[in-house]
C-alpha positions as CSV (number, residue, x, y, z in Angstrom):
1,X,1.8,12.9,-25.7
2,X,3.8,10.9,-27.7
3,X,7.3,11.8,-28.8
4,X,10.8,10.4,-30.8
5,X,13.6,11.1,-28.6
6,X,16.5,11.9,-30.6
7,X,14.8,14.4,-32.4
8,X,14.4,18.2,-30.8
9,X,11.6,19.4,-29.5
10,X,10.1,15.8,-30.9
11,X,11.1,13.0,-28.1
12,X,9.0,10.2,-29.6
13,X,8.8,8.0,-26.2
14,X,5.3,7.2,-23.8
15,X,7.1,7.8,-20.3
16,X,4.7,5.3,-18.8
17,X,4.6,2.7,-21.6
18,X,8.1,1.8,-22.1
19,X,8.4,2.2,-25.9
20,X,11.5,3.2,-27.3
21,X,12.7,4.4,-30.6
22,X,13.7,1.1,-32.1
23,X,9.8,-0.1,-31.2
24,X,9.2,3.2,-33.3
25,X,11.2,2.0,-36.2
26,X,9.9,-1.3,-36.4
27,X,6.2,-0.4,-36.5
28,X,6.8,0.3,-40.1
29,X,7.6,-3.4,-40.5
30,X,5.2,-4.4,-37.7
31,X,2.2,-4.0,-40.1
32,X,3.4,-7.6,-42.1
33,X,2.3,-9.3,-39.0
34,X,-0.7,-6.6,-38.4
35,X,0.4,-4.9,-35.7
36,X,-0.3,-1.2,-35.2
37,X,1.1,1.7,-33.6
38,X,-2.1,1.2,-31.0
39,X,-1.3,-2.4,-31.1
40,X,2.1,-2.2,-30.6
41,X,1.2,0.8,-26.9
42,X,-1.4,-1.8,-25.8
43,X,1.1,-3.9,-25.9
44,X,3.7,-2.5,-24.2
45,X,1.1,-1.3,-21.5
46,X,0.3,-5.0,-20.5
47,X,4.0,-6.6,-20.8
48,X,4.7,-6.0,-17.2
49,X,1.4,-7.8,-16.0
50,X,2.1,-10.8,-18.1
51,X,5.5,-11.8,-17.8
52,X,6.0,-13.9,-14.3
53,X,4.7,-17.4,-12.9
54,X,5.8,-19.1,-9.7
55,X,4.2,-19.4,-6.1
56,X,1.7,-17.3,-5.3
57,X,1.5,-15.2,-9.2
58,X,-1.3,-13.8,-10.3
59,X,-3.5,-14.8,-6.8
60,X,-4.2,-10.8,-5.7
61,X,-7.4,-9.9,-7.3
62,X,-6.9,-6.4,-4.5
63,X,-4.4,-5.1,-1.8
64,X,-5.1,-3.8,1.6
65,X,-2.0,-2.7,2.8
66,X,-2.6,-1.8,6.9
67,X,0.2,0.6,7.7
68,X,1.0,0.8,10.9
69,X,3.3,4.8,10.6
70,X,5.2,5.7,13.6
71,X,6.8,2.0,13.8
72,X,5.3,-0.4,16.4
73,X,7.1,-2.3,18.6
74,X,7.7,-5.9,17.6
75,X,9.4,-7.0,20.9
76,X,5.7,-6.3,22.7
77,X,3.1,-7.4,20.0
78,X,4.3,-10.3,17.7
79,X,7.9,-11.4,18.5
80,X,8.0,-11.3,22.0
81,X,11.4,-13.1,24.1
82,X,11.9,-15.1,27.2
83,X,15.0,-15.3,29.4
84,X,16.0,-12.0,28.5
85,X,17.3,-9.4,30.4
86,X,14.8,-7.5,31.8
87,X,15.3,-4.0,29.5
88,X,14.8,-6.3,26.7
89,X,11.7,-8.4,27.8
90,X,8.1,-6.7,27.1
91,X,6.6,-5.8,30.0
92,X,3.5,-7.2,28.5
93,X,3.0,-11.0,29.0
94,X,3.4,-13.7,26.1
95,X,0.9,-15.4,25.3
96,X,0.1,-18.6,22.9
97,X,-1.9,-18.2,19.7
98,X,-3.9,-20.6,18.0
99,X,-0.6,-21.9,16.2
100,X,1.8,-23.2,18.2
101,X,5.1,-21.3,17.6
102,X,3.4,-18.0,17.0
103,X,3.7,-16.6,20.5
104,X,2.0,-13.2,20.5
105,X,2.1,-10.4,23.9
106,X,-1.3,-10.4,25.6
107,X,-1.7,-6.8,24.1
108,X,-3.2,-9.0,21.2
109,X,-6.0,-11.7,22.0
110,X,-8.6,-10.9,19.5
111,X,-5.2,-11.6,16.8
112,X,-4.1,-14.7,18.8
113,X,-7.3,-16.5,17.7
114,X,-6.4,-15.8,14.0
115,X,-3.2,-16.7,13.4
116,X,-3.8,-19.8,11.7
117,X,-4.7,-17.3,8.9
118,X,-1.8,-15.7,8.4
119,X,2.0,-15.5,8.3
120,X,4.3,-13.7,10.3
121,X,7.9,-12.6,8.8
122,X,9.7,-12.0,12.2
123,X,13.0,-11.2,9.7
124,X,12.3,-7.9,8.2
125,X,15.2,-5.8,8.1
126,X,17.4,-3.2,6.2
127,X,20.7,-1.2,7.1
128,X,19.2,2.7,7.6
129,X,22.0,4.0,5.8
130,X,19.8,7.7,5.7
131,X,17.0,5.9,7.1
132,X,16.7,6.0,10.1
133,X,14.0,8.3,10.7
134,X,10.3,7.8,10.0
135,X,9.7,10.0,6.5
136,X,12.8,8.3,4.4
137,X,11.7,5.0,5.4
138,X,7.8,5.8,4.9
139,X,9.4,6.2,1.8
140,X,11.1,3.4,1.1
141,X,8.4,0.6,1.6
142,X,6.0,2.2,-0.5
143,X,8.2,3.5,-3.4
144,X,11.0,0.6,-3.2
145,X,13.4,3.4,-3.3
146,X,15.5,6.1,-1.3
147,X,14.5,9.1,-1.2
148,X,17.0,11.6,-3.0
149,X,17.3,14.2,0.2
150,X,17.3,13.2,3.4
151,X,18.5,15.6,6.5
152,X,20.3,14.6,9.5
153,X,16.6,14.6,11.2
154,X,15.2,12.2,8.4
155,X,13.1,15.3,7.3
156,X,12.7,15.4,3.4
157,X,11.4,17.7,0.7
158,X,7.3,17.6,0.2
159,X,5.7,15.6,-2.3
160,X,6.8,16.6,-5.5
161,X,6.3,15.0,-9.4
162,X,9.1,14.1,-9.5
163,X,8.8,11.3,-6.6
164,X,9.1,7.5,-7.8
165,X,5.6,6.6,-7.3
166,X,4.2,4.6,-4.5
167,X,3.2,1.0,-4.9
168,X,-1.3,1.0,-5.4
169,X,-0.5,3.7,-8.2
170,X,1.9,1.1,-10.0
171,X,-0.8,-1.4,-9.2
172,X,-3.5,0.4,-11.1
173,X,-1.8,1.5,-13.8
174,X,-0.5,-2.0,-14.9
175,X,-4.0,-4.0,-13.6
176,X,-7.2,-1.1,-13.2
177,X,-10.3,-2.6,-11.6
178,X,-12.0,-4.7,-13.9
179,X,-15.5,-3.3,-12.0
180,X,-16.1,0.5,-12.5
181,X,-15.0,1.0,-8.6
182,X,-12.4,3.7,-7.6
183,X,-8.6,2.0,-8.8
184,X,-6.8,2.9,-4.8
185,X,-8.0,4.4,-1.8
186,X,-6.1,5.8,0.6
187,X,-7.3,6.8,4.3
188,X,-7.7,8.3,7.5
189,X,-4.9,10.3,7.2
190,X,-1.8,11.6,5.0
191,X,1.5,9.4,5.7
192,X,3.4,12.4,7.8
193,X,5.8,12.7,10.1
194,X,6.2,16.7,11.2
195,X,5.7,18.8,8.6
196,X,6.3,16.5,5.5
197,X,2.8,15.8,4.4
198,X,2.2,12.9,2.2
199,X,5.6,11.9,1.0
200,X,5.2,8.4,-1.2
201,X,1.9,8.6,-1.0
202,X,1.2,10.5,-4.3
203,X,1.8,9.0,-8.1
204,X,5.3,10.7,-8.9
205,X,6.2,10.9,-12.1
206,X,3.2,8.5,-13.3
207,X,1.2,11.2,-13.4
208,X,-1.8,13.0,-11.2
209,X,-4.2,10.3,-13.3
210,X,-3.1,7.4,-10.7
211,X,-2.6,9.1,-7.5
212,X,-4.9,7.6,-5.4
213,X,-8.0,8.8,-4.2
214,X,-7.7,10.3,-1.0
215,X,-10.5,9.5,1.2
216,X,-9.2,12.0,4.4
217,X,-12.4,13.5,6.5
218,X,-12.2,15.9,8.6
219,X,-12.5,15.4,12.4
220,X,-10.5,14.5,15.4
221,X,-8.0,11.3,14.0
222,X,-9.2,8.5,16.9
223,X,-12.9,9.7,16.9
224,X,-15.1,7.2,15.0
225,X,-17.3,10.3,14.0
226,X,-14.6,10.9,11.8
227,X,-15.6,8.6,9.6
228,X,-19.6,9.7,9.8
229,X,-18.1,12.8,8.2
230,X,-17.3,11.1,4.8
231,X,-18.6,13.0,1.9
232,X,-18.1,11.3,-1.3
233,X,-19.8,14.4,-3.3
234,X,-17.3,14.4,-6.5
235,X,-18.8,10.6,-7.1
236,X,-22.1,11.5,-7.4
237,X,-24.0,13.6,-10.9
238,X,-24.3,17.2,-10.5
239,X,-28.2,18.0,-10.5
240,X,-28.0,19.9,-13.7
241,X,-25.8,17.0,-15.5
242,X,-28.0,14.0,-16.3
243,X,-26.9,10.5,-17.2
244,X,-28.0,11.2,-20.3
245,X,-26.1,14.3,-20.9
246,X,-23.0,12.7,-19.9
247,X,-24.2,9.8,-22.4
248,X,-24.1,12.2,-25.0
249,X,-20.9,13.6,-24.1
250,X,-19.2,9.9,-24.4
251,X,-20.4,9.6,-27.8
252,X,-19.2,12.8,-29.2
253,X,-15.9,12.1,-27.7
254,X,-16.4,8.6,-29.7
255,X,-17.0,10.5,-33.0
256,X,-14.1,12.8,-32.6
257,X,-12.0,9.9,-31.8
258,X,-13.2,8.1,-35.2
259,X,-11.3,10.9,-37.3
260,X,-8.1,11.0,-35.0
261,X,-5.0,10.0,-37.1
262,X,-3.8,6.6,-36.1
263,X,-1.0,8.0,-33.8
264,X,-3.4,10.3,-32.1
265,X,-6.1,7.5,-32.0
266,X,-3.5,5.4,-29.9
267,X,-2.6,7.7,-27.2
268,X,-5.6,9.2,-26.7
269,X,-6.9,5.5,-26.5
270,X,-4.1,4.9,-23.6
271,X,-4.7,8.6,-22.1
272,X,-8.3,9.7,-22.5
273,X,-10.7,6.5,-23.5
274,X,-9.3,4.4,-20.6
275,X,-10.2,7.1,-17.4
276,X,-12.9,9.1,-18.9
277,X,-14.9,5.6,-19.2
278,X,-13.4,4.5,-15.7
279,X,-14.8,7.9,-14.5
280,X,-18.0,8.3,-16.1
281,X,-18.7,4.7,-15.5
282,X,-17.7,5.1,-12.0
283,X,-20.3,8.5,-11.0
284,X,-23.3,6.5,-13.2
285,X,-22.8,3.0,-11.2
286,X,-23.0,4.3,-7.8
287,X,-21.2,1.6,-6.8
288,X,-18.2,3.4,-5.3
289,X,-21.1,5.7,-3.1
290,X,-22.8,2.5,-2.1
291,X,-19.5,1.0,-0.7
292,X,-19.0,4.1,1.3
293,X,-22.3,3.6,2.8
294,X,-20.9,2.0,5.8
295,X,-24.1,2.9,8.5
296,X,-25.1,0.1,6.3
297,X,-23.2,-2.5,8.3
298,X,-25.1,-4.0,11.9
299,X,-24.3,-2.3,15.1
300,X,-22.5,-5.6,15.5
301,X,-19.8,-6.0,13.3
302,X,-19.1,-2.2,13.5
303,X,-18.2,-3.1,17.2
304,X,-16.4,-5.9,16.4
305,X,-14.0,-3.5,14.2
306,X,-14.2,-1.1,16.8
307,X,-15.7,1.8,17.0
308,X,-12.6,4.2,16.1
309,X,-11.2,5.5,12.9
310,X,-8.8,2.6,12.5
311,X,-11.7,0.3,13.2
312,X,-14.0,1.4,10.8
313,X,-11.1,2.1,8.3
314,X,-10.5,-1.9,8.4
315,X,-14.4,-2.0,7.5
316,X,-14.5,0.4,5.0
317,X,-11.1,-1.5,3.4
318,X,-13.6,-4.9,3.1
319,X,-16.4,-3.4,1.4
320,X,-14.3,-1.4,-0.9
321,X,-12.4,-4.6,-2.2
322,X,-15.4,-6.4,-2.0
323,X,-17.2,-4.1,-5.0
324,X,-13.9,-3.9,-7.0
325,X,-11.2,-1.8,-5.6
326,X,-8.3,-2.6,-6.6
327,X,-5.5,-1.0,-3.8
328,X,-6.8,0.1,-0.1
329,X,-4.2,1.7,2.5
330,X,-5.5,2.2,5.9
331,X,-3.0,4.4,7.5
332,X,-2.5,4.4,10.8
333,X,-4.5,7.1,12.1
334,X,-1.7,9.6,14.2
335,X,1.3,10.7,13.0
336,X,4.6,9.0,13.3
337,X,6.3,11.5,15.8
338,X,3.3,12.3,17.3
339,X,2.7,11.5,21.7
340,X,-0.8,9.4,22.1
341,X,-2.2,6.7,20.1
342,X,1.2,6.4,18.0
343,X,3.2,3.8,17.4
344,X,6.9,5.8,17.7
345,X,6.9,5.2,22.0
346,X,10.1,7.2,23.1
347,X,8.0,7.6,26.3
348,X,5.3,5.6,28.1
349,X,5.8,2.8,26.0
350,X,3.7,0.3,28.6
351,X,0.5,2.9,29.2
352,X,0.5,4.0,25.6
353,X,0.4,0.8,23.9
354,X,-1.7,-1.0,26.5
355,X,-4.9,1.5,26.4
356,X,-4.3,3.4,22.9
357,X,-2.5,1.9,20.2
358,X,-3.0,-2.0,20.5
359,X,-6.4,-2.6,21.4
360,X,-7.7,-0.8,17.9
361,X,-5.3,-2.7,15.9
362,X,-6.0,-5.7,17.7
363,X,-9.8,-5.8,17.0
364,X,-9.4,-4.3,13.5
365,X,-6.7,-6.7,12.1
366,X,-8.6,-9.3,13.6
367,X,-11.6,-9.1,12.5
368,X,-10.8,-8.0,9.0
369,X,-9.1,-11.1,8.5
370,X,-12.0,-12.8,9.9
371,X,-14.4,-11.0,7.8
372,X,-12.9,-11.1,4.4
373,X,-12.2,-15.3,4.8
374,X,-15.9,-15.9,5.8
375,X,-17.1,-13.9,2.5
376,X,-14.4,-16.2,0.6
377,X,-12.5,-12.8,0.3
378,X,-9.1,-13.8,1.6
379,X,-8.2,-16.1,-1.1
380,X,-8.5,-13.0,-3.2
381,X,-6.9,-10.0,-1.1
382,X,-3.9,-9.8,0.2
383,X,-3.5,-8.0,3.3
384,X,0.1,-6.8,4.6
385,X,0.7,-5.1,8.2
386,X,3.7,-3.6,9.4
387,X,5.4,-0.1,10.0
388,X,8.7,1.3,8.4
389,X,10.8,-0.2,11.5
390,X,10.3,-1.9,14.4
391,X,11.9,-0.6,18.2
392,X,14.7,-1.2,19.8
393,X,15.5,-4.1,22.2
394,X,17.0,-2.3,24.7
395,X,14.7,0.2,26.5
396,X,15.6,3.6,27.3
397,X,18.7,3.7,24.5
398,X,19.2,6.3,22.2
399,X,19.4,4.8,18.4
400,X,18.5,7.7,16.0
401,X,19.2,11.0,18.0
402,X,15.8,11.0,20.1
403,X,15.3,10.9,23.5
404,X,14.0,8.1,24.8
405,X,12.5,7.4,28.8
406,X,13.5,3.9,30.7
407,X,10.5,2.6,29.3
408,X,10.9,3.8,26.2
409,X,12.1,2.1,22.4
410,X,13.5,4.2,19.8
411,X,13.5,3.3,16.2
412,X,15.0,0.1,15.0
413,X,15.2,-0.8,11.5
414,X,18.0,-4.2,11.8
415,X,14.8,-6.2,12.6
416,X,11.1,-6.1,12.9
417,X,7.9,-7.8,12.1
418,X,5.4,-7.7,9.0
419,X,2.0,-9.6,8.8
420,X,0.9,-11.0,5.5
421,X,-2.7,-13.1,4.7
422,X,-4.4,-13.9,1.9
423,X,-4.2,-13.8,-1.6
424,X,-2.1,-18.1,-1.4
425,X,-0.1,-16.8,1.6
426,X,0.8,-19.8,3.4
427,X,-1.5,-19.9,6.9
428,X,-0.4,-20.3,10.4
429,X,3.0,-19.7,9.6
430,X,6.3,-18.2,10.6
431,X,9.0,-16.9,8.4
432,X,12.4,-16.2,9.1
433,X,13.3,-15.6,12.8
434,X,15.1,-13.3,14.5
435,X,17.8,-13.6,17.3
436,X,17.8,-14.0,20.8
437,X,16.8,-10.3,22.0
438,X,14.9,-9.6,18.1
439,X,18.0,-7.5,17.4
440,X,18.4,-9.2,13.7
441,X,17.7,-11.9,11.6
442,X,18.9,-15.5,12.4
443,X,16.9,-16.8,9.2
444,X,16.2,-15.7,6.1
445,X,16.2,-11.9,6.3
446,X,13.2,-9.8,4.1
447,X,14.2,-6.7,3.2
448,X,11.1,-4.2,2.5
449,X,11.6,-3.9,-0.8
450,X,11.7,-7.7,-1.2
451,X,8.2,-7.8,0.5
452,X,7.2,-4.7,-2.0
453,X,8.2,-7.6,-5.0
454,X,6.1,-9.9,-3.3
455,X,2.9,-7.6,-3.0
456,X,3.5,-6.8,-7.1
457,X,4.3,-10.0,-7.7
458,X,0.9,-11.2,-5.8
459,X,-1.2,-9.1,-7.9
460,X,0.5,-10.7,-11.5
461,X,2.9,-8.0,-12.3
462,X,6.7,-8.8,-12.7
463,X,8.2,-6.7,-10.1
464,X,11.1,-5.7,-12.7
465,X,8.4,-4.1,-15.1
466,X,10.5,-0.7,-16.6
467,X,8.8,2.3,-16.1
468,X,10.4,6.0,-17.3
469,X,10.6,8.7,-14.7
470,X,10.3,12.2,-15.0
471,X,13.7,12.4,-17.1
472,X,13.0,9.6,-19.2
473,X,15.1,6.9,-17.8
474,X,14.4,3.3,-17.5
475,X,13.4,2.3,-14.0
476,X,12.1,-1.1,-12.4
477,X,9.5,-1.0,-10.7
478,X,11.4,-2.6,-7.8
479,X,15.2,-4.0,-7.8
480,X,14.1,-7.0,-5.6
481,X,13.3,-10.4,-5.8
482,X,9.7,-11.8,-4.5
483,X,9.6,-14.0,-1.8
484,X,7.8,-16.9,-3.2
485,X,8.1,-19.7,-0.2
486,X,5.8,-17.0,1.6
487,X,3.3,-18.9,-0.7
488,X,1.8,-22.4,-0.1
């Protein structure tokens, strides 16, 4: 709908195009130069993936974000410290990587013989001023803002329209696919941590249109028959609705669209014409089914992903971006507060990580790397890894209120790691470092907005595009500066 504001009951203003009343007021002089009102939205849809340049702009035909919920521990993966004391040190050996300088834990092997394909950011941090606690942060590094309540526990309210939207939806409403292929996939799994069920992962106040589409089948969360179970019915015709039906449906909507007054003719043009076609074109292509299809793959490289939910995730993440995705996030596949396979290790931190969690990230990461830069992928897609904090240095200390075991690391936000690849990221290379015991940033500290203005930036949209929220107020799409040396 399109409304003045200023006027009651009439607000003249496209929430999710930016135009304002003065752009109003000067259509009527904008026809000298032959601009339309249609013009003038298109327009204003496409300003914030034009303005930009630098390092690295524009090089993101797709995102897979990896996100790794719960919070691993970057002391015993991918920052690990010598001549330490002992509560401190990972109990898991360092070992070298195929970079020199980019010491990994022996937890990740398959990784170590990759690393000249990525970078590591061992400076991530933020001050958890209400964030301290898995949801609120969840929230943070996919929105680029704080969530506006947040309990002592870091519990917050469900997902509501209201929420600032997370970062694919952004993605695909400033840059859809340019293939008809589903805009953003998200899978295994809601982000959750208790009973708050997929906070920041929804599209806010953009709009149901560009939430993303939620590829979560049923079935035990590490079984790989989990992902046997996908049904992708709503992309495929109805037996009783032919192509040719739907054919005809397009070109009456055409007609009616032909005797549309102009105004009309432009927002249904933004609202309808757009996503109908995306749709329709979408179910008739099969190509979305097709990329689903992933029994299609050899024995061999579903192995090499391993055969677990987060394994074949990493898979299904290739092909998807491979036939025109735009956004994948492959979540990890337990809940943040949850005992085995999860990342949050109050408890049991050396058995847990050592048989559940690392070994499926460790072939999965790898290999997806490996995969998408033998297909020529990788110069295309940027792939980001990391969790909304990192654990603390001192085993068996109490940061946030939770328990924690001697062996155990409790949540630790001043410092942690992020993986980036792809997409002109510099390869084999580490940014920023963190102190003696990984307790904070020596060099060049990322926040994870920053890294969130990177990812937009990557992609060719200015990460200070203005969007209007639910009460009509300007908002960027991040307050954060890219961080462009990340770029060779």
């Amino acid at each position: 709908m399109l409304c003045i504001p200023g006027q009651p009951g009439k607000d003249l203003c496209d929430k999710n195009l930016g135009v304002t009343r003065r752009d109003i007021l000067r259509v009527g002089g904008s026809g000298i130069l032959g601009l339309s009102l249609g013009g003038m939205l298109k327009t204003q849809a496409a300003q914030g993936a034009t303005a930009g340049g630098g390092p690295g702009w524009g090089k993101a035909k797709s995102v897979i974000m990896i996100y790794l919920q719960g919070g691993p521990s970057h002391l015993d993966l991918w920052d690990p410290k010598e001549n330490v004391p002992d509560n401190v040190k990972s109990v898991f050996k360092t070992i070298s990587s195929k970079v020199p300088g980019m010491e990994l834990t022996e937890l990740l092997p398959n990784l170590s013989k990759v690393t000249d394909k990525l970078s590591l950011i061992r400076s991530m941090s933020y001050t958890p001023v209400g964030l301290f606690n898995h949801t609120a942060a969840i929230y943070q590094i996919h929105t680029g803002y704080t969530a506006d309540k947040v309990s002592p526990s870091g519990q917050l309210e469900p997902p509501s329209p209201k929420d600032y939207p997370t970062f694919g939806s952004n993605i695909v409403r400033l840059k859809p696919p340019e293939t008809p292929m589903l805009p953003f996939v998200m899978m295994p799994r809601p982000l959750q941590e208790s009973n708050v069920v997929n906070k920041a992962g929804t599209a806010g106040f953009l709009g149901r249109a560009f939430d993303p589409y939620y590829l979560f089948p049923p079935g035990d969360d590490m079984d790989m028959a989990k992902m046997e179970k996908i049904r992708v019915d709503d992309l495929t015709l109805r037996p009783e609705v032919s192509e040719a039906r739907l054919d005809r449906r397009a070109r009456l909507r055409d007609l009616v669209n032909q005797g549309m007054p102009e105004i009309d003719k432009a927002v249904a043009k933004y609202d309808l014409d757009k996503y109908y076609d995306s749709a329709l074109n979408l179910i008739m292509s099969g190509k979305a089914r097709e990329a689903f299809s992933i029994n299609k793959e050899t024995a061999d490289v579903r192995d090499k992903y391993g055969r677990n939910t987060f394994g074949q995730c990493c898979l299904l993440a290739r092909r998807l971006v491979e036939a025109g995705t735009r956004v994948v996030e492959v979540i990890w596949p337990k809940v943040a507060n949850s005992d085995n396979h999860s990342w949050d290790v109050h408890v049991g931190l050396p058995d847990r990580m050592k048989k559940q969690s690392a070994p499926m990230l460790d072939a999965g990461l790898s290999t997806l790397l490996e995969d998408l830069d033998q297909r020529g992928l990788l110069d295309e897609t940027l792939v980001v890894a990391l969790g909304e904090f990192g654990r603390s240095p001192n085993r068996g200390v109490s940061t946030s209120g939770n328990n924690n075991s001697a062996d155990g690391r409790d949540h630790w936000p001043y410092c942690y790691t992020a993986v980036v690849a792809g997409a002109g990221i510099k390869r084999g290379e580490v940014y920023g470092k963190s102190d003696k015991t990984a307790s904070a940033p020596l060099e060049t500290p990322v926040h994870p907005i920053d890294l969130l203005a990177t990812i937009y930036h990557a992609v060719g949209i200015n990460p200070q595009t203005i969007v209007y929220n639910h009460l009509n107020q300007p908002r960027e799409l991040v307050k954060a500066d890219p961080v462009t040396k990340l770029f060779g």
